[in-house]
Backbone as CSV, one residue per row, in Angstrom:
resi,resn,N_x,N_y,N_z,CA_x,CA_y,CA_z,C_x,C_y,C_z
1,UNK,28.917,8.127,-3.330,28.138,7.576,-2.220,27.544,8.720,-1.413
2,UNK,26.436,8.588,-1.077,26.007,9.709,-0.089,26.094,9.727,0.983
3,UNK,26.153,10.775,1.998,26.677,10.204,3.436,24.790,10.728,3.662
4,UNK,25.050,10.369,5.504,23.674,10.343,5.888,22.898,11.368,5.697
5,UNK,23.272,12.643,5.894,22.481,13.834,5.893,22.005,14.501,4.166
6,UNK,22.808,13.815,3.149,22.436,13.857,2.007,20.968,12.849,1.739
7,UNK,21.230,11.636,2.835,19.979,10.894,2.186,18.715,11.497,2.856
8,UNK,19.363,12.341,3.842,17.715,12.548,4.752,17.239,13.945,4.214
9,UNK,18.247,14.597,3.276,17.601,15.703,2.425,16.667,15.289,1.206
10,UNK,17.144,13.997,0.493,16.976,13.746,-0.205,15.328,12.974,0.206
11,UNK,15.060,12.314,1.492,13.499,11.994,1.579,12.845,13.135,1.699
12,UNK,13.277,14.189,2.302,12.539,15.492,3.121,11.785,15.935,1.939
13,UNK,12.799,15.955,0.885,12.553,16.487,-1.179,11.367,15.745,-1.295
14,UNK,11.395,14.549,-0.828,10.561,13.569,-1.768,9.436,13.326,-0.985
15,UNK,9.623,13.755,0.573,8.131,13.982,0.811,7.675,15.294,1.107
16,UNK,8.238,16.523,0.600,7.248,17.235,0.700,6.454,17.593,-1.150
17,UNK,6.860,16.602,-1.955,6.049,16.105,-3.000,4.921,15.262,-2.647
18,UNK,5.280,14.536,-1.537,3.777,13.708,-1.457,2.942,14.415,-0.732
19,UNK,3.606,15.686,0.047,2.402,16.824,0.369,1.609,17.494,-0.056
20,UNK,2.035,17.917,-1.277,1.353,18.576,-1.976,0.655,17.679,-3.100
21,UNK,0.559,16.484,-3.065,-0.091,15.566,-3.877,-1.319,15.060,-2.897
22,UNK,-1.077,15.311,-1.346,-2.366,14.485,-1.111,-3.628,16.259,-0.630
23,UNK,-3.244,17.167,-1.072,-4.046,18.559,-0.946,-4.724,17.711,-1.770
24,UNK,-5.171,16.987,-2.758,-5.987,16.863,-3.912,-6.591,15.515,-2.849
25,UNK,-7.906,15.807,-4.337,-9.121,14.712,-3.574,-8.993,13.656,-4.004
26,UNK,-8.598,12.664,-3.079,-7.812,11.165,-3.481,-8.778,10.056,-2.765
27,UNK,-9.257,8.740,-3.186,-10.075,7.836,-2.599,-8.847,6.247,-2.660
28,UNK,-8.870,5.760,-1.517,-7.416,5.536,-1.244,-8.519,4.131,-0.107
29,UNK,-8.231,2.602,-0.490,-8.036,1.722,0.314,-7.407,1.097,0.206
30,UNK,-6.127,1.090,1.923,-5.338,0.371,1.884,-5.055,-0.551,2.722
31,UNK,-5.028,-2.100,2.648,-5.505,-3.202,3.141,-4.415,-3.796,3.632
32,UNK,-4.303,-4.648,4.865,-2.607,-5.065,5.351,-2.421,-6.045,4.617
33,UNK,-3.232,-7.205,4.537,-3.493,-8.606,4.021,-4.890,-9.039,3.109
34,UNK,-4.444,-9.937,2.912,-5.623,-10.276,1.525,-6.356,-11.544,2.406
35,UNK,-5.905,-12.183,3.368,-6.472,-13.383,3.748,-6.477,-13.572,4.977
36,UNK,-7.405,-13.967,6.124,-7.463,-14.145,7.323,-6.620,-15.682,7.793
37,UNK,-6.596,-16.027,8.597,-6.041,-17.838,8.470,-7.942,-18.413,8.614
38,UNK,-7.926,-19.448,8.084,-8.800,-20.134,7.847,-10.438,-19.441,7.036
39,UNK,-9.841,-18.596,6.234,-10.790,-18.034,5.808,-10.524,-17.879,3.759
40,UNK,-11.578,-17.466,3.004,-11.311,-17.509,2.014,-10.480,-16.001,1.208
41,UNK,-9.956,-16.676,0.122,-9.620,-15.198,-0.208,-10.269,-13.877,-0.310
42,UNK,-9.749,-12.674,0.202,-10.000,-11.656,-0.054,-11.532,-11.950,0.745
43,UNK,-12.001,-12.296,1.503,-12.925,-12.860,2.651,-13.330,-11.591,3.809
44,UNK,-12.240,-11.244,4.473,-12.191,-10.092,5.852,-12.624,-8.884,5.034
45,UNK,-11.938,-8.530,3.680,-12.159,-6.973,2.837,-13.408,-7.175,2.054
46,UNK,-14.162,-7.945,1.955,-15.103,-7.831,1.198,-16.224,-7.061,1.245
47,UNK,-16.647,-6.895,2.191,-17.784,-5.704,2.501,-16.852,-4.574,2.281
48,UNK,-15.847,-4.067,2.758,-15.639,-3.021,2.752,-14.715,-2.670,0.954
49,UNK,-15.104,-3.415,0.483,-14.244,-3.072,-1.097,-15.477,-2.894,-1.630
50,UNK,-17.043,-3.667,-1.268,-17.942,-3.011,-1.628,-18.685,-1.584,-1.322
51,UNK,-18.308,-1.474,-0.837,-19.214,0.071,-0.033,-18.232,0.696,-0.904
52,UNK,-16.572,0.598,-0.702,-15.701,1.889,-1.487,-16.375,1.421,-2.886
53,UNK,-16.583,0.607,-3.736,-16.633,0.554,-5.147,-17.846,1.158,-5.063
54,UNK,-19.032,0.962,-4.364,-20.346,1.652,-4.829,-21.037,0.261,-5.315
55,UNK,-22.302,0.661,-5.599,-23.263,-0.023,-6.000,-23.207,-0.375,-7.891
56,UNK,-23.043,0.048,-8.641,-22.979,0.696,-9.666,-21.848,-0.566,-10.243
57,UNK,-21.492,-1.211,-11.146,-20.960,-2.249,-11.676,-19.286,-1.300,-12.224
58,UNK,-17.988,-1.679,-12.023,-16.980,-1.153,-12.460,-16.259,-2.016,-12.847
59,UNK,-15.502,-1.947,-13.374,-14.218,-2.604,-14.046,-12.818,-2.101,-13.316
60,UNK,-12.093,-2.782,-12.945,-11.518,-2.587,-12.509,-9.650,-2.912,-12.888
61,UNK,-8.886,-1.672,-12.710,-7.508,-2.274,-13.571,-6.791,-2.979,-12.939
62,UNK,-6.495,-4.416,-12.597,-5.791,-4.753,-11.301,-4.355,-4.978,-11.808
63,UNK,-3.166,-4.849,-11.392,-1.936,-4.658,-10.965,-1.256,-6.416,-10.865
64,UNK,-0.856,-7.009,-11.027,-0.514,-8.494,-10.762,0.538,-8.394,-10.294
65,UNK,2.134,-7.349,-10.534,3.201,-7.520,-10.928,4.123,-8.308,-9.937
66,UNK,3.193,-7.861,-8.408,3.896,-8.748,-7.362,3.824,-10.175,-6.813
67,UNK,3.041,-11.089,-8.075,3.071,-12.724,-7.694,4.522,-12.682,-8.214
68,UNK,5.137,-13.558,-7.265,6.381,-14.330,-8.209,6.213,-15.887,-8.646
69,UNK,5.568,-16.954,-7.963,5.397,-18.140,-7.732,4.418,-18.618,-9.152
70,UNK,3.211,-18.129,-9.217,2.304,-18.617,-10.257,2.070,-17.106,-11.051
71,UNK,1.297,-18.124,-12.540,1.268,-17.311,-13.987,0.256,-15.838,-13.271
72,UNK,0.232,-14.728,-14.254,-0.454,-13.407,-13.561,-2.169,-13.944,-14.094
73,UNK,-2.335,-15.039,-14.600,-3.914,-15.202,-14.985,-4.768,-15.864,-14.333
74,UNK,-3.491,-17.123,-12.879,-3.869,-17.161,-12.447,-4.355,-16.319,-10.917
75,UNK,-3.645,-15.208,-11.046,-3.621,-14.210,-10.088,-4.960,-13.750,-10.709
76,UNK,-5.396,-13.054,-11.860,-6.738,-12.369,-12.063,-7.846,-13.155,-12.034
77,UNK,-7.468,-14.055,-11.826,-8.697,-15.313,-11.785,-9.410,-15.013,-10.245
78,UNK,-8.121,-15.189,-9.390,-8.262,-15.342,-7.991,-8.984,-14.328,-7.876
79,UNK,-8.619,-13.146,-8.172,-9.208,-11.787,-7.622,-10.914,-11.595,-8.164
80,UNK,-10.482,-12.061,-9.471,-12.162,-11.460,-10.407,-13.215,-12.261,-9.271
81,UNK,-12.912,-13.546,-9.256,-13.887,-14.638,-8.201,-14.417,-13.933,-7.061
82,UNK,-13.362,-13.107,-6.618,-13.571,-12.346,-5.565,-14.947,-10.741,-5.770
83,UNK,-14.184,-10.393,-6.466,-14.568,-8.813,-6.901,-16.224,-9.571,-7.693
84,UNK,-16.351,-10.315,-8.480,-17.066,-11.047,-8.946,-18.702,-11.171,-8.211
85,UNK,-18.385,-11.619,-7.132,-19.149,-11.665,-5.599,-19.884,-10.065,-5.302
86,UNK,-19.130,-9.168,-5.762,-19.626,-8.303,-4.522,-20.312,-7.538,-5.868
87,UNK,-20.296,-7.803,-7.229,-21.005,-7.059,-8.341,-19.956,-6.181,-9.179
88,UNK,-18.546,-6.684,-9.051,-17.876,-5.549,-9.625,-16.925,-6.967,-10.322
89,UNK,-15.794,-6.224,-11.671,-14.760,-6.738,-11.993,-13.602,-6.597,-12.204
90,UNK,-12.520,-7.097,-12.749,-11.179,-6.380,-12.717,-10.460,-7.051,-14.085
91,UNK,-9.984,-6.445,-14.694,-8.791,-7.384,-15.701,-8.020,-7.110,-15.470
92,UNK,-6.737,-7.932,-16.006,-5.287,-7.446,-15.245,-4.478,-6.995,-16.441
93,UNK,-3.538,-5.865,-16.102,-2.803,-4.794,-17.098,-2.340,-5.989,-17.899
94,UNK,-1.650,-6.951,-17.639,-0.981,-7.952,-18.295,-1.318,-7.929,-19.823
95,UNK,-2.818,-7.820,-20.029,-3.459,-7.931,-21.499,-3.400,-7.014,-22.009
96,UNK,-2.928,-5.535,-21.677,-2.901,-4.734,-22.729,-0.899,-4.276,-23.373
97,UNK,-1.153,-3.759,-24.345,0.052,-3.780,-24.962,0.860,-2.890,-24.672
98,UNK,-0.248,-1.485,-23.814,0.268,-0.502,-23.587,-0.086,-0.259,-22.292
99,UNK,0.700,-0.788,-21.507,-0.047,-0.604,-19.869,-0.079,0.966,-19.443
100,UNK,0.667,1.739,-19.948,0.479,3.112,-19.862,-0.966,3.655,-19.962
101,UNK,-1.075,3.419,-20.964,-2.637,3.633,-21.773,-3.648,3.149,-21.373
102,UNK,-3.749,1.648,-20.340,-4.704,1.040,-20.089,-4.884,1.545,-18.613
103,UNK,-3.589,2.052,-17.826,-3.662,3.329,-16.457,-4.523,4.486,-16.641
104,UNK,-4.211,5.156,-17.662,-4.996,6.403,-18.313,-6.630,6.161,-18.566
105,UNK,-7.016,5.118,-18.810,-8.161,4.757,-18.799,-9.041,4.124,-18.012
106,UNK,-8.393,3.776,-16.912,-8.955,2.903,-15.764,-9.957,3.453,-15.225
107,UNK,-10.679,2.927,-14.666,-12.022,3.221,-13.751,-11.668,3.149,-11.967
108,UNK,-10.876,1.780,-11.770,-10.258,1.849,-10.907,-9.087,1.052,-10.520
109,UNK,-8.343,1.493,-10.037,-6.841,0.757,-9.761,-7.050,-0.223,-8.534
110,UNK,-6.408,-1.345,-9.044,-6.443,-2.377,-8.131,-4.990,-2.975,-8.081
111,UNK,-4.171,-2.781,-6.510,-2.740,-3.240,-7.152,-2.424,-4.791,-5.744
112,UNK,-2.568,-6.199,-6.280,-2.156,-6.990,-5.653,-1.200,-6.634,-4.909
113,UNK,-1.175,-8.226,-3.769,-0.062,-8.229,-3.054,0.707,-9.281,-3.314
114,UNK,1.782,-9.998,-2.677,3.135,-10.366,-3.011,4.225,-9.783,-2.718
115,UNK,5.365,-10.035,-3.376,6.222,-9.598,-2.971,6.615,-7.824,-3.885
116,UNK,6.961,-7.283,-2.987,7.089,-5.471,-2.805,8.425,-5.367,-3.720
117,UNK,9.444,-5.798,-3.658,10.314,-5.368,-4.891,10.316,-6.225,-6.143
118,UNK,9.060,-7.521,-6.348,9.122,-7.547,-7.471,7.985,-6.654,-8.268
119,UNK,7.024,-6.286,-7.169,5.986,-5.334,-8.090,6.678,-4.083,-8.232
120,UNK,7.902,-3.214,-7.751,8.173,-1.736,-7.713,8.931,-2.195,-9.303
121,UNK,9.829,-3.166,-8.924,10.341,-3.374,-10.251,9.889,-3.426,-11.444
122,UNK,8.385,-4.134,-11.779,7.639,-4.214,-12.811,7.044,-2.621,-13.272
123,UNK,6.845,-1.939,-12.089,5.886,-1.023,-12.111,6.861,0.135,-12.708
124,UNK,8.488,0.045,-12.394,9.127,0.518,-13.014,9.632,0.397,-14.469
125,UNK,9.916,-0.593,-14.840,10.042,-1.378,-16.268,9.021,-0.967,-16.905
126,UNK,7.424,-1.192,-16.800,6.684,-0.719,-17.239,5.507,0.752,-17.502
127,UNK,6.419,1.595,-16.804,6.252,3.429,-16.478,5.201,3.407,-15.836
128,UNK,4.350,2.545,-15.080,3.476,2.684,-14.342,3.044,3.749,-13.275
129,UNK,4.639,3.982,-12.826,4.400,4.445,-11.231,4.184,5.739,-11.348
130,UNK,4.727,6.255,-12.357,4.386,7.472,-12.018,2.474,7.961,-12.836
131,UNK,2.144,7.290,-13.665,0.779,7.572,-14.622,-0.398,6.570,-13.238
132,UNK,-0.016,5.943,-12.301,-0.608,5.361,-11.445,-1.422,6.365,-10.358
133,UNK,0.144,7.476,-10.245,0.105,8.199,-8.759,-0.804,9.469,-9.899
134,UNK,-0.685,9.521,-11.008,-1.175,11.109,-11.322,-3.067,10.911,-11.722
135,UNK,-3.044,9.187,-11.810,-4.790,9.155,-12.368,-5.392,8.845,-10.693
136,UNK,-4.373,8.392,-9.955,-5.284,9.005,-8.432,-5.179,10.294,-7.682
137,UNK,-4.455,10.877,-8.092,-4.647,12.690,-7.543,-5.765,12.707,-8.466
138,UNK,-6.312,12.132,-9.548,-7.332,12.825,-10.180,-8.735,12.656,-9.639
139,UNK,-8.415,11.381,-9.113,-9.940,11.137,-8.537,-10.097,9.851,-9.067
140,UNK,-9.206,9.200,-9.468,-9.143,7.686,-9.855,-9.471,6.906,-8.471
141,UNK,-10.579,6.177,-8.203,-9.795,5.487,-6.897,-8.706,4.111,-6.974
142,UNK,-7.974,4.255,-5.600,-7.183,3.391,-5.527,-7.569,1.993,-4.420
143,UNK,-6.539,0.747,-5.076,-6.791,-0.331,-4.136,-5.808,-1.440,-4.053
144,UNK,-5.286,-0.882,-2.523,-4.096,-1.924,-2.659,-4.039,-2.776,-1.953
145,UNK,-3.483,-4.083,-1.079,-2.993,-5.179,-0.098,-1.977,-5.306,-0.350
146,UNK,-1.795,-5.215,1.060,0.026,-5.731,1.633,1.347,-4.912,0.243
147,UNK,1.762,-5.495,-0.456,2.550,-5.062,-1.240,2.047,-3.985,-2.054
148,UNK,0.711,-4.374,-2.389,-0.305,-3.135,-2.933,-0.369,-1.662,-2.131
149,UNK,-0.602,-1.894,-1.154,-0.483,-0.536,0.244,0.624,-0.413,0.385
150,UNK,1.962,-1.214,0.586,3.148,-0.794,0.396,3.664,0.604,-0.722
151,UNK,3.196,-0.087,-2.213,3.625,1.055,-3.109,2.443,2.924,-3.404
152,UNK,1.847,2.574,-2.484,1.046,3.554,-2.170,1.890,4.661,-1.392
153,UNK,3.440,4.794,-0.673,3.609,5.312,0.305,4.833,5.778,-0.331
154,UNK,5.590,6.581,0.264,6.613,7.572,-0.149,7.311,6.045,-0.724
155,UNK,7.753,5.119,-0.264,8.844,4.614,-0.322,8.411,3.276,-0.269
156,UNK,9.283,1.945,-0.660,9.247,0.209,-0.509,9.743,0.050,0.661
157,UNK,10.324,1.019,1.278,11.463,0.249,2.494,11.346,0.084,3.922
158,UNK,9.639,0.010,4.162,9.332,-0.451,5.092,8.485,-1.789,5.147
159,UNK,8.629,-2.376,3.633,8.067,-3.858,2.896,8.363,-5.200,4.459
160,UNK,7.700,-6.139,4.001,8.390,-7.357,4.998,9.391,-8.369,4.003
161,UNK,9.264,-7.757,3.038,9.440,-8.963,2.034,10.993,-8.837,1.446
162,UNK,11.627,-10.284,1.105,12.801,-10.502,0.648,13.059,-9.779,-0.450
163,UNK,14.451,-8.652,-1.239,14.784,-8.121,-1.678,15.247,-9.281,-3.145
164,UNK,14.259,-9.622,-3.485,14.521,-10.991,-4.755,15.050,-9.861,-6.062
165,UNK,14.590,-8.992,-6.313,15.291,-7.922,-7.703,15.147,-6.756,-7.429
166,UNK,16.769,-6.612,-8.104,16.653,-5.062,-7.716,15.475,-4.377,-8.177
167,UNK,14.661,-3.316,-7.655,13.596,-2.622,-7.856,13.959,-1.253,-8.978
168,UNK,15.408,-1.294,-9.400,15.324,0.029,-10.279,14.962,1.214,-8.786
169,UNK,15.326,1.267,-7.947,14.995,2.849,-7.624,14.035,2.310,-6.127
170,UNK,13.915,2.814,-4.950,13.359,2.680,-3.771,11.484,3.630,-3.779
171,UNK,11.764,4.506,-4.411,10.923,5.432,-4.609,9.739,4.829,-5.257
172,UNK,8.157,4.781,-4.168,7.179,4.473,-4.629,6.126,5.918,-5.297
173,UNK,5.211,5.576,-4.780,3.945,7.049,-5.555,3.848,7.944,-4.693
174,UNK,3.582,7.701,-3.425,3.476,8.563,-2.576,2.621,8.776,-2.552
175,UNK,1.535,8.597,-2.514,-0.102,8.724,-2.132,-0.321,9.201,-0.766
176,UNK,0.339,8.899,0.097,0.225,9.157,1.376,1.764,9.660,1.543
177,UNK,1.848,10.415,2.598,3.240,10.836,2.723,4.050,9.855,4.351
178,UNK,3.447,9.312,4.401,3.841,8.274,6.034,4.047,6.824,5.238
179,UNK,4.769,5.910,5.816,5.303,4.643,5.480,4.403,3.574,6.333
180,UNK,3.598,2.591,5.371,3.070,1.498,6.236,3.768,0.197,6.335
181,UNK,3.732,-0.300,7.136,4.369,-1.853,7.732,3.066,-2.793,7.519
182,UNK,3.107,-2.940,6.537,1.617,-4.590,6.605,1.917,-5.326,7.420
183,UNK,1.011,-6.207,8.133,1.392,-7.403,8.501,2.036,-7.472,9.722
184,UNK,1.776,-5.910,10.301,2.179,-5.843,11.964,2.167,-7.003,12.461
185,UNK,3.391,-7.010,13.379,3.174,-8.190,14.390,3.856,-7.192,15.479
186,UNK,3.554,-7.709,17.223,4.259,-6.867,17.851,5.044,-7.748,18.543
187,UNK,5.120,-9.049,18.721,5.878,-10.243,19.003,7.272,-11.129,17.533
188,UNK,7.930,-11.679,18.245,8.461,-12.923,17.190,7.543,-14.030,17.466
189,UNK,7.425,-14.751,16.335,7.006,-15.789,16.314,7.646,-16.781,17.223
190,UNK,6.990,-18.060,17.955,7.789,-18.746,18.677,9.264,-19.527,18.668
191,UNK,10.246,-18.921,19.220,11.666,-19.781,18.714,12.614,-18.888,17.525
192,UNK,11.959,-17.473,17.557,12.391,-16.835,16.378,13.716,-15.836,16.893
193,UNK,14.910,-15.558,16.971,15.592,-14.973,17.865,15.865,-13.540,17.409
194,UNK,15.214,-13.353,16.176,16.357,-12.161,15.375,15.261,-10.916,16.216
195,UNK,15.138,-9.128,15.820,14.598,-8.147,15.765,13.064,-8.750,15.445
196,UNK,12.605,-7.924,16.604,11.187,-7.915,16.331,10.251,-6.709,15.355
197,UNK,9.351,-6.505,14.648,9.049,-5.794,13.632,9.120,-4.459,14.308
198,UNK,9.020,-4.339,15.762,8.856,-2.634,16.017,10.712,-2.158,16.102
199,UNK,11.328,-3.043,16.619,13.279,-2.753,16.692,13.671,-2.610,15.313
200,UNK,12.610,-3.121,14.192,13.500,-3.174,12.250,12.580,-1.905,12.082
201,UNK,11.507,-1.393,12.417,11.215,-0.141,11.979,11.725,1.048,12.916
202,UNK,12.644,0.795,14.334,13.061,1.714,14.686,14.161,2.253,13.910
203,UNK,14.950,1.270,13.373,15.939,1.130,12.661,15.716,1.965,11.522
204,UNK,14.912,2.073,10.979,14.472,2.801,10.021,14.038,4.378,10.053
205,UNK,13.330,4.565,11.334,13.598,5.592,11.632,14.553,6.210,12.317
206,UNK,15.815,5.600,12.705,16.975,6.450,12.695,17.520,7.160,11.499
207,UNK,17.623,6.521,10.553,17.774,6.947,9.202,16.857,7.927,8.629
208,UNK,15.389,7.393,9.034,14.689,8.352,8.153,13.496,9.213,8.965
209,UNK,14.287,10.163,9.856,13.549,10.831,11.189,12.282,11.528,10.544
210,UNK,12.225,11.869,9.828,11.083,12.839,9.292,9.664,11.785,8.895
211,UNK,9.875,10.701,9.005,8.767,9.657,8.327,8.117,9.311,9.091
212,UNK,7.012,9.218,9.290,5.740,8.454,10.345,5.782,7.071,9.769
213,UNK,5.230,5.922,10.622,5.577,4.394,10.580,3.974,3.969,10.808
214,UNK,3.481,3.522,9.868,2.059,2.973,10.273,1.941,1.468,9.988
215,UNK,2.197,0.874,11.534,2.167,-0.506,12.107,0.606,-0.788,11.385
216,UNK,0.514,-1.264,10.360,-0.798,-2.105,10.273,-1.026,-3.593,10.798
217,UNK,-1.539,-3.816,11.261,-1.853,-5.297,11.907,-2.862,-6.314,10.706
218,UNK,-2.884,-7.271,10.647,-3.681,-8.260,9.840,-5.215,-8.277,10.504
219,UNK,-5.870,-8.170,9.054,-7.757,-7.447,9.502,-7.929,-6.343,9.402
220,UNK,-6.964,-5.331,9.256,-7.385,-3.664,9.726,-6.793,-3.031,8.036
221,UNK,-7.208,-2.187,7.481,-7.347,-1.309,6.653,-7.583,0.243,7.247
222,UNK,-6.595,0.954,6.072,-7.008,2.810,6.303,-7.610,2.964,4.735
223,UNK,-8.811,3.937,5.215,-9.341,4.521,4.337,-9.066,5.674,4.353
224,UNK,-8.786,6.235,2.730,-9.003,7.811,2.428,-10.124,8.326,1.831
225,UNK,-10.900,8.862,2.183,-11.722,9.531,1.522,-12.012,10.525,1.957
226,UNK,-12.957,11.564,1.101,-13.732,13.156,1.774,-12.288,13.941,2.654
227,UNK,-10.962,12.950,2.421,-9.844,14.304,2.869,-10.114,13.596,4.340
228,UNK,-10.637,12.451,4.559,-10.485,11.822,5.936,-9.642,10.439,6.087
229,UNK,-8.880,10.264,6.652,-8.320,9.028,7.020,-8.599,8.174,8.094
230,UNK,-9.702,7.029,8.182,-9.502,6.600,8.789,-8.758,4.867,8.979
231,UNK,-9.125,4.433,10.353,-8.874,2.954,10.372,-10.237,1.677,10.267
232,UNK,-10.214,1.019,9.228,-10.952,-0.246,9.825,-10.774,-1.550,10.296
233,UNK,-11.657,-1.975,10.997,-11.194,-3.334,11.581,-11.158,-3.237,13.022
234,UNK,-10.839,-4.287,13.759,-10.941,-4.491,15.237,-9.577,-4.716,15.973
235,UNK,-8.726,-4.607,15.157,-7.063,-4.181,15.794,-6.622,-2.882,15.602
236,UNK,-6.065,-2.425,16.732,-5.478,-1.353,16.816,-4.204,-1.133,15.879
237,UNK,-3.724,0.360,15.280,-2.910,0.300,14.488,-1.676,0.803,15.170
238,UNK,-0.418,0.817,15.413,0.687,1.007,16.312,1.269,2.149,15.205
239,UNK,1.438,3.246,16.004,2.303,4.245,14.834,3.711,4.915,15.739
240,UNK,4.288,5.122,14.943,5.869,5.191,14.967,6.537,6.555,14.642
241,UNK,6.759,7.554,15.425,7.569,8.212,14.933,8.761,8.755,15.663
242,UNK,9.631,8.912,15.323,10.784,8.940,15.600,11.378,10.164,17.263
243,UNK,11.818,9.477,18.094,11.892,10.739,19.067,10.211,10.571,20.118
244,UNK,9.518,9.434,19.712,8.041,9.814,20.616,7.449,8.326,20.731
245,UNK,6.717,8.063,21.587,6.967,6.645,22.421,5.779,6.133,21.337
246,UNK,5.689,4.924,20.784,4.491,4.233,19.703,3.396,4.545,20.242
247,UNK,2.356,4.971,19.521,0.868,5.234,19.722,0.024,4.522,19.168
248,UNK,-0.993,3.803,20.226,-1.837,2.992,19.447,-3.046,3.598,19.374
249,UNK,-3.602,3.499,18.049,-4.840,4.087,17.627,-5.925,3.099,17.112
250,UNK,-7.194,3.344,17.186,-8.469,2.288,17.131,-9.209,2.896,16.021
251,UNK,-9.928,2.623,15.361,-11.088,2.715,14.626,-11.851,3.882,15.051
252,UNK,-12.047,4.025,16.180,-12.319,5.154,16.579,-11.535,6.798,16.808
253,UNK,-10.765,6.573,16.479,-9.630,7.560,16.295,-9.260,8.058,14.841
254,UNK,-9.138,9.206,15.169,-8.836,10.294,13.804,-7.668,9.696,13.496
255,UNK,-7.344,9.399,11.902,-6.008,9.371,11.672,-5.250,10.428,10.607
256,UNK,-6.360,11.329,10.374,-5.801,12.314,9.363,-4.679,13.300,9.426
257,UNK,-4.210,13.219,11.055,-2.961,14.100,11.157,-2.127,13.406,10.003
258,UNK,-1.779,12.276,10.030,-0.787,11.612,9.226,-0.828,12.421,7.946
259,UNK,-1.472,13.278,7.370,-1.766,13.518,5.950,-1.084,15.198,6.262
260,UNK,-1.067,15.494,7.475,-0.316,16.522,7.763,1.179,16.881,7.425
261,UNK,2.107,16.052,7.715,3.660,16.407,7.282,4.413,16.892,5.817
């Protein structure tokens, strides 16, 4: 068993790997949610998944592994309809025999949302994670929501989502070296008594002092590109780090320190 100061050597290891992975030129959108309330799918990101894809028609590799509820075809259905719209497409790894091989060849990565330890799990079972994180240091771009932006980050364990299978291992790609929270809320819902989302990520940074916490709120996306990070959308993003009072940052605000640690 490890006691505490073994585990906090053991992130320090593992993110100053995602430091030296984001020196490289990486194109990186990462989305809190896929759906507004009363709006259609993938609806709020749509302009902005067009501008990152470009004008230019792509194919795109999309990721399914985190539906649990319905088949993964009807997951690529949902999405192509979407991507479909804006002049671009996606098939989902599901169809090839060698999902390794069909990573290696991608044009661009597209990784659904759902639930966060059943996609780390798949992505593990199927050697994904690591041929995922090395064709976007290359210049692959990336594209994730909610569980998708989750496995983008050092780690799963700032997910919202129920622990349904073991994941094989906590350790995501690390694309970014800071931990995002999709699906910010800064309240409980009405009648709800337990920890509110900023007291379960303080919690987290007691344990894991060295990690920045990026409160994403529903509507707002960070972009990477040109070695810049910013925020989009019209909610502010709440960030977290350990020892220093939450900072809220706007669209108008630099967020590339984060790429610093």
């Amino acid at each position: 068993m490890f006691i505490r100061s073994e585990l906090v050597f053991l992130s320090a290891s593992f993110l100053l790997t995602c430091k030296r992975n984001i020196n490289k030129f990486m194109r990186l959108l990462l989305i809190s949610n896929s759906t507004m309330p009363g709006e259609p799918y993938l609806e709020y990101p749509k302009q902005e998944l067009k501008k990152f894809l470009g004008e230019k028609t792509v194919n795109c590799l999309f990721i399914p592994y985190a539906v649990v509820t319905f088949p993964f075809d009807i997951y690529e259905s949902k999405v192509e309809e979407r991507f479909a719209e804006i002049g671009h497409h996606i098939i989902s790894v599901h169809h090839f025999t060698n999902p390794v091989e069909a990573v290696e060849n991608a044009e661009v990565i597209v990784v659904g949302g759902g639930n966060t330890w059943q996609l780390v799990r798949m992505m593990h079972d199927n050697q994904i994670m690591d041929a995922i994180r090395q064709k976007v240091e290359q210049g692959t771009p990336f594209i994730g929501w909610s569980a998708g932006a989750n496995v983008a980050c050092p780690t799963l364990r700032t997910t919202n989502d129920m622990p349904i299978i073991d994941p094989k291992g906590f350790d995501c790609m690390g694309l970014v070296p800071f931990q995002i929270n999709p699906h910010y809320l800064d309240t409980n819902p009405e009648g709800h008594g337990g920890e509110t989302r900023e007291q379960r990520i303080e919690e987290f940074l007691e344990i894991n002092p060295e990690i920045t916490v990026v409160g994403l709120r529903e509507g707002t996306m960070l972009k990477l590109e040109d070695k810049l990070l910013t925020l989009i959308g019209n909610r502010s993003a709440r960030i977290f780090k350990k020892g220093v009072a939450p900072q809220e940052l706007t669209s108008h605000d630099s967020f590339s320190f984060l790429l610093d640690y």
